[in-house]
C-alpha positions as CSV (number, residue, x, y, z in Angstrom):
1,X,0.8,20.7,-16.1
2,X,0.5,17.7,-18.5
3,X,-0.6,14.5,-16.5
4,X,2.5,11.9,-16.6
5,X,0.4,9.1,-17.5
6,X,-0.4,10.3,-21.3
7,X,1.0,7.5,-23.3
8,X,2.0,6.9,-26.5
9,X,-0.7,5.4,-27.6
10,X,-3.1,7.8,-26.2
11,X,-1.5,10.2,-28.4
12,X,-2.5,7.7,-31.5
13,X,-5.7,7.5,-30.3
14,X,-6.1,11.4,-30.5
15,X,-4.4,11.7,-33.7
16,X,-7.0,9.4,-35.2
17,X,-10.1,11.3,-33.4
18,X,-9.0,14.6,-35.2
19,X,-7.9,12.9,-38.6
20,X,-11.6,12.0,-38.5
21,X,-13.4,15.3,-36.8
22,X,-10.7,17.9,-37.5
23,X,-9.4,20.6,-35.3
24,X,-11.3,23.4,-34.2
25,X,-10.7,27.5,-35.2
26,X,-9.0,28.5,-31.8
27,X,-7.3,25.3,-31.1
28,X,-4.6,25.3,-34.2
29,X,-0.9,26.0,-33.8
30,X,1.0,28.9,-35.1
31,X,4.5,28.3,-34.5
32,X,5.1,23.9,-33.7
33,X,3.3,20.6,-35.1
34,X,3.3,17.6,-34.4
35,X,4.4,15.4,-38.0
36,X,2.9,12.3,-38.3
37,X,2.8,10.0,-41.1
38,X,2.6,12.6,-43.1
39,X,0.6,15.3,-42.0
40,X,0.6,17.8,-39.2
41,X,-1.3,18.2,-36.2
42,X,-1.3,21.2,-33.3
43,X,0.6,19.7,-30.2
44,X,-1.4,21.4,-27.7
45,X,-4.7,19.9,-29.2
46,X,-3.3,16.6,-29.3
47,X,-2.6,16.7,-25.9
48,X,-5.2,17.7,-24.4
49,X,-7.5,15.3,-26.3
50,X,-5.2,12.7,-25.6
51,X,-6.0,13.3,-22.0
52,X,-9.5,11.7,-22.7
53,X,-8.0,8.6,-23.3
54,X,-5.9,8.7,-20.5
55,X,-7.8,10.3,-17.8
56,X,-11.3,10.6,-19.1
57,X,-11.6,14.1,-20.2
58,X,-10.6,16.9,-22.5
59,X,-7.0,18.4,-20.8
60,X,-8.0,22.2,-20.7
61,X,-6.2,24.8,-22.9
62,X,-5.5,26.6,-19.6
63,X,-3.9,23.8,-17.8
64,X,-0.5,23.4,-19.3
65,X,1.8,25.3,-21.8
66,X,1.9,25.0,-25.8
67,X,5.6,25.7,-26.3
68,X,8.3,23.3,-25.1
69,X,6.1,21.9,-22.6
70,X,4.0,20.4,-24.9
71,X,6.5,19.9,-27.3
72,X,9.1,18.5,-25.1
73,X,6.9,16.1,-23.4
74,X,5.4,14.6,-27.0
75,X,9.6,14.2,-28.4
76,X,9.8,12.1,-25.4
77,X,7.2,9.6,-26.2
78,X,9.0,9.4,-30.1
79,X,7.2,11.7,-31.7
80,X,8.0,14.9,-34.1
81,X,7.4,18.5,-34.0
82,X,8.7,20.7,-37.0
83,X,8.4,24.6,-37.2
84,X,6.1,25.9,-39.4
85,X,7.9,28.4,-41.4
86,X,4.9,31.4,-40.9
87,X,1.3,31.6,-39.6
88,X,-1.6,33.6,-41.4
89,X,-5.4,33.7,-41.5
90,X,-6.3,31.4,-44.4
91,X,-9.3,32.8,-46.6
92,X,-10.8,31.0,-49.5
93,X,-9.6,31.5,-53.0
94,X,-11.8,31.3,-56.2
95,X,-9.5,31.5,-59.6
96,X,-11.5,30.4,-62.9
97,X,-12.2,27.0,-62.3
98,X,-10.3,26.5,-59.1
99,X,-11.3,26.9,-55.4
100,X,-9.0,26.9,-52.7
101,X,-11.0,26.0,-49.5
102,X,-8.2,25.6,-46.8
103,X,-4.2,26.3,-47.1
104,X,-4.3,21.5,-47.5
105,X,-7.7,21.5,-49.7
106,X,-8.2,22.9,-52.9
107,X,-10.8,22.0,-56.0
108,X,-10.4,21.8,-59.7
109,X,-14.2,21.9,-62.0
110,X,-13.2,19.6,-64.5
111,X,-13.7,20.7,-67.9
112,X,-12.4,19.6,-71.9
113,X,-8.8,20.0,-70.9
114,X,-8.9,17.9,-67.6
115,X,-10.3,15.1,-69.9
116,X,-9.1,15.5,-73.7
117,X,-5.3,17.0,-72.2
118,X,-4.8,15.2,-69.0
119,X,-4.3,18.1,-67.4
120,X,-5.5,22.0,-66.5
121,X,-4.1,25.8,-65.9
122,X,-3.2,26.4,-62.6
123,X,-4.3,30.2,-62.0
124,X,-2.2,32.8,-60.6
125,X,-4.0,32.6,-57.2
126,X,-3.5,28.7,-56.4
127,X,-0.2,28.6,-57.2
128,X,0.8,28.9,-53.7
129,X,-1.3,25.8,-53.1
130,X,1.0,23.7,-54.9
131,X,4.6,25.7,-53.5
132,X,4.9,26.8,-56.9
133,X,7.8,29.7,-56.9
134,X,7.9,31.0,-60.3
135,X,10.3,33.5,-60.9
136,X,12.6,30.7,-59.6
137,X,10.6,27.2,-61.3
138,X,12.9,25.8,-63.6
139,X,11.3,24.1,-66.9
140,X,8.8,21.7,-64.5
141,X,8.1,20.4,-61.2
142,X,7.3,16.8,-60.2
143,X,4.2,16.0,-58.1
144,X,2.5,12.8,-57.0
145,X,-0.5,12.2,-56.7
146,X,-2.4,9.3,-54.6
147,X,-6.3,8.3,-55.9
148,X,-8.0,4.8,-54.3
149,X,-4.4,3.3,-53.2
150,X,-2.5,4.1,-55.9
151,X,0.2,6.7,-57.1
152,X,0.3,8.6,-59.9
153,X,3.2,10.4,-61.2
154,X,2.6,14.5,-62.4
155,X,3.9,17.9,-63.6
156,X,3.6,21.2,-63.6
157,X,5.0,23.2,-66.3
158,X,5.7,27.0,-66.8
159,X,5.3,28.2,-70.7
160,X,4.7,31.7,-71.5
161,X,4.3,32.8,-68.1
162,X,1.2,30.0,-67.5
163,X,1.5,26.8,-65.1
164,X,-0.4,23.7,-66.1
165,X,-0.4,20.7,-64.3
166,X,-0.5,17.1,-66.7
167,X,-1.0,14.1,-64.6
168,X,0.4,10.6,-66.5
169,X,-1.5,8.6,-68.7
170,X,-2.3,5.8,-66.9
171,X,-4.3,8.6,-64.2
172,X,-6.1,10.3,-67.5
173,X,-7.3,6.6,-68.2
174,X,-8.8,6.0,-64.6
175,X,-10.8,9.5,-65.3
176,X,-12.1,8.4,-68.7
177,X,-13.3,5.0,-67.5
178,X,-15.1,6.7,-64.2
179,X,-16.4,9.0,-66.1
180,X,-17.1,7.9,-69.9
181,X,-20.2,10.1,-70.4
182,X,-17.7,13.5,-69.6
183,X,-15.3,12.2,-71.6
184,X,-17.5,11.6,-74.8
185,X,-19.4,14.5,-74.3
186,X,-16.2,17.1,-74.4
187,X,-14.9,14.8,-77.7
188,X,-17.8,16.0,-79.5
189,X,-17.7,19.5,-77.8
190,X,-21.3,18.9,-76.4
191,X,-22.1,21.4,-72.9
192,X,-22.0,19.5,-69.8
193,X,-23.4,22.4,-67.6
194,X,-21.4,22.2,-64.8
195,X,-22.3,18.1,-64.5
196,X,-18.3,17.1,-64.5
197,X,-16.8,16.0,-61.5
198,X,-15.0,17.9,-59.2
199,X,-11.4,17.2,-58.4
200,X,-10.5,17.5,-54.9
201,X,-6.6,17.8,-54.0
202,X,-5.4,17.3,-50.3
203,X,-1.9,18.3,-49.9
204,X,0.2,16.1,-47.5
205,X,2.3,18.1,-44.4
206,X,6.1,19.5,-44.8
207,X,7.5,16.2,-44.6
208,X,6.3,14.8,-47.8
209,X,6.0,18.2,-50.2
210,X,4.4,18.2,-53.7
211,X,2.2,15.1,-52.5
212,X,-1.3,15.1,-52.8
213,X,-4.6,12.8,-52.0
214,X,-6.9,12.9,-54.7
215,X,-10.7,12.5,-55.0
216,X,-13.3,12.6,-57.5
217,X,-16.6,14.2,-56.6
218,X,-19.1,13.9,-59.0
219,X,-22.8,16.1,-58.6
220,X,-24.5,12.8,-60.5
221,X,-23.2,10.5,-58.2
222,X,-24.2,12.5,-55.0
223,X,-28.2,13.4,-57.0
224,X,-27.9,9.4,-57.2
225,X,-27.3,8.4,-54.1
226,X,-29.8,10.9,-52.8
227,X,-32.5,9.5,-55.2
228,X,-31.3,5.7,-53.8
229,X,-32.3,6.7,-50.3
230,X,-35.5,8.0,-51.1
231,X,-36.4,5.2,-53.0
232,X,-35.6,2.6,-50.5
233,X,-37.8,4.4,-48.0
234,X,-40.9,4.8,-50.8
235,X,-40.3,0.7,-50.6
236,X,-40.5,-0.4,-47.0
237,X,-42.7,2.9,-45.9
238,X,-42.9,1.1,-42.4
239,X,-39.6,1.2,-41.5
240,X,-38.4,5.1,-42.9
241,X,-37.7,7.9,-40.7
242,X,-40.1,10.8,-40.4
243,X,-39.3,13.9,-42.5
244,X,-37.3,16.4,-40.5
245,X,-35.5,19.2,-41.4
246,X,-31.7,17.5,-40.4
247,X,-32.5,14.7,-43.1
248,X,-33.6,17.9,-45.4
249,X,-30.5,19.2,-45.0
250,X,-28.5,16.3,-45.6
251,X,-30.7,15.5,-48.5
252,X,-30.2,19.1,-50.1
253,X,-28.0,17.9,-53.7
254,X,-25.7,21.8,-52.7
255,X,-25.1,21.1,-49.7
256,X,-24.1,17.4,-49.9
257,X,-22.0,18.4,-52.9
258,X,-20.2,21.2,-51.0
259,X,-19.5,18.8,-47.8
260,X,-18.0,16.5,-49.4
261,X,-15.8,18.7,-51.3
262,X,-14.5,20.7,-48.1
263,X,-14.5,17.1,-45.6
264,X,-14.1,14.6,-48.5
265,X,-15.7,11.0,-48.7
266,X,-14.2,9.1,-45.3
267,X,-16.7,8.8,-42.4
268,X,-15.4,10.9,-39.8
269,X,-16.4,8.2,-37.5
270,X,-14.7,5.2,-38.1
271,X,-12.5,5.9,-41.3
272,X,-14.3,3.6,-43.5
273,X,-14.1,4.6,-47.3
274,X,-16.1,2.8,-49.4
275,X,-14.1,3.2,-52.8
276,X,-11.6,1.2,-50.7
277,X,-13.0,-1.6,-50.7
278,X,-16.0,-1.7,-53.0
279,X,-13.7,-0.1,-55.5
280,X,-15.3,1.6,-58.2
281,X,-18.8,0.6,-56.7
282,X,-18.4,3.0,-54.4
283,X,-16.5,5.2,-55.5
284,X,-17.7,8.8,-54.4
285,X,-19.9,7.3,-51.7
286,X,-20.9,8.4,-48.2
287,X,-23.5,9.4,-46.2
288,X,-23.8,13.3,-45.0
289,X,-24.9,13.8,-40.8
290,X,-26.4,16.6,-39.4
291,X,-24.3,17.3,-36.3
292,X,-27.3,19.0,-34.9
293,X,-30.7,17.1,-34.4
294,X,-34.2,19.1,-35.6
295,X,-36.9,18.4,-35.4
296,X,-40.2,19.3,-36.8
297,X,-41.0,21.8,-34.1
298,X,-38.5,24.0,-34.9
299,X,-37.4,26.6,-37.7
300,X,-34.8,26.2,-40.2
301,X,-31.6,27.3,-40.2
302,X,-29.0,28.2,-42.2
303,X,-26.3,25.3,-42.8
304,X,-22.6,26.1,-42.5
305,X,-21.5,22.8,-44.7
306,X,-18.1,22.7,-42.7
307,X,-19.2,22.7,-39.5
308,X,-23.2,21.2,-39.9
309,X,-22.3,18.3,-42.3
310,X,-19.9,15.7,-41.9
311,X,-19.8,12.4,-44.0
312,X,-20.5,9.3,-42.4
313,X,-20.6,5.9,-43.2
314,X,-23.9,4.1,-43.2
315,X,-23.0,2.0,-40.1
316,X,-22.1,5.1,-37.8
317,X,-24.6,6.9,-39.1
318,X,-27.5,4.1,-37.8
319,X,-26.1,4.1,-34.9
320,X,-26.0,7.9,-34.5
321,X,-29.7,8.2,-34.7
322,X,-31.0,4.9,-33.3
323,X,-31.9,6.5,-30.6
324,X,-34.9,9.2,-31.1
325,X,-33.8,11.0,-27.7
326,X,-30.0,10.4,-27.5
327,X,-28.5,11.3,-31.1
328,X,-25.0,10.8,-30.5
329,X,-22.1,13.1,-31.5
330,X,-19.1,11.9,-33.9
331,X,-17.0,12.4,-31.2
332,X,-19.2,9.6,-29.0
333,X,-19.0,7.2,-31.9
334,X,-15.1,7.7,-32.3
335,X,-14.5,7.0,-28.6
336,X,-16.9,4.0,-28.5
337,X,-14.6,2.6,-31.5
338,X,-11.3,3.1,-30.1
């Protein structure tokens, strides 16, 4: 049964909590979710992490229904649930250039067309990303497209049995100036070796189709940032952390590169992007966590980049291993900041 006292605002309070940490295998919905500015969450889930807010602990999977309990008890505090249309066991997708990580993430390796002809092919296999139908597309389809606050009108076009997507000029301009050395380098048709940036798309829920978040991730910027920390530490010696293998891991150019690609570049903790406010600053900036503490004592492991590494900001990330003996989880530091 769910307990009566789970409030509205409890509910936002969970939303925010698994914007930020995600929502684990077992626990997503196959039939109902909850809409919610946009995206969708899994009703059940909600619930019972709402329950912590409420009553102090996680409401066990066991303890009430998914179906119209759940779902009737979140319409009456105001919220939505929408049908999902069908259920299935996503797998990763790898077309050309393209990677489809998740059925709301997919990532584009930029190359000369993404910078000379504001816009790429869209491969056979990641059309369904984008709800492309093409025996039924009619000459193009609009999409929008949000980077750092603002929106960007796009296409995509069929011609000859091949889909390209062209995002507007004013978009293909932001990519040139972030990114001058790319944009020279494929004007005079000089090898970038896989140094471009990475474009990372995010689709939005049913309620808001063709709409997508956009990020650039850049392999320079992450090898930079890495270098940066090092570098501090070589300066004030007296006050760096020993070498373990967690910081090794988070250190590790792949693996940073491949986090922030599959969780993007806002801390999971608190929500804090730094391109936000330090604009182009910090664009691509964030800080990569362990979720498990090691220590010298013990092997190493393989690391499972969706589940090992989560990006941080710098302030939740201090405060996650202030304490030597009590390294705190993100779901510790997003309850202490609700």
């Amino acid at each position: 049964m769910i307990p009566q006292n789970i409030k509205h605002e409890d509910i936002i309070k969970a939303i925010k909590q698994i914007q930020s940490n995600g929502v684990p295998d077992k626990r997503h919905s196959t039939k109902f979710s909850l809409l919610h500015e946009g995206k969708v969450y899994p009703p059940k889930y909600v619930l019972a992490i709402a329950n912590i807010y409420a009553n102090g602990h996680e409401l066990p999977a066991v303890g009430f229904s998914g179906g119209n309990e759940a779902n009737s008890y979140l319409e009456n505090l105001g919220f939505e649930i929408v049908q999902e249309s069908s259920s299935s066991s996503f797998k990763p997708i790898t077309a050309y250039s393209w990677e489809q990580i998740s059925e709301t993430i997919a990532v584009k390796h930029s190359d000369k067309s993404t910078f000379l002809h504001n816009g790429t092919v869209i491969p056979q296999g990641i059309r369904e990303f984008f709800s492309l139908d093409v025996p039924s597309m009619d000459d193009e389809v609009a999409l929008t497209l949000f980077y750092a606050g603002s929106e960007y009108k796009a296409k995509v076009t069929l011609s000859n049995g091949r889909t390209r997507l062209f995002w507007s000029e004013s978009l293909a301009e932001v990519l040139r100036r972030q990114f001058p050395d790319c944009y020279e380098s494929f004007k005079d048709n000089a090898g970038l070796e896989g140094k471009s940036p990475v474009l990372r798309f995010e689709k939005y829920a049913h309620g808001y189709p063709q709409h997508y978040n956009l990020e650039f991730v850049s392999r320079s910027d992450v090898q930079q940032d890495i270098e940066g920390e090092m570098a501090e530490e070589e300066a004030f010696p007296e006050g760096a952390p020993k070498e373990y293998y967690g910081k090794r891991y988070e250190r590790n150019p792949a693996n940073r590169m491949r986090a922030i690609e599959i969780h993007g570049t806002r801390c999971k903790g608190c929500g804090f992007d730094f391109e936000a406010v330090y604009g182009e600053r910090g664009r691509g900036f964030i800080e990569v966590h362990h979720t498990k503490p090691l220590y010298l004592n013990q092997k190493e492991q393989t690391v499972d980049p969706v589940k090992d590494l989560l990006p941080v900001c710098s302030n939740c990330h201090r405060m996650i291993h202030r304490r030597k003996d009590d390294v705190m989880t993100i779901e510790q530091i997003q309850k202490m900041l609700s």
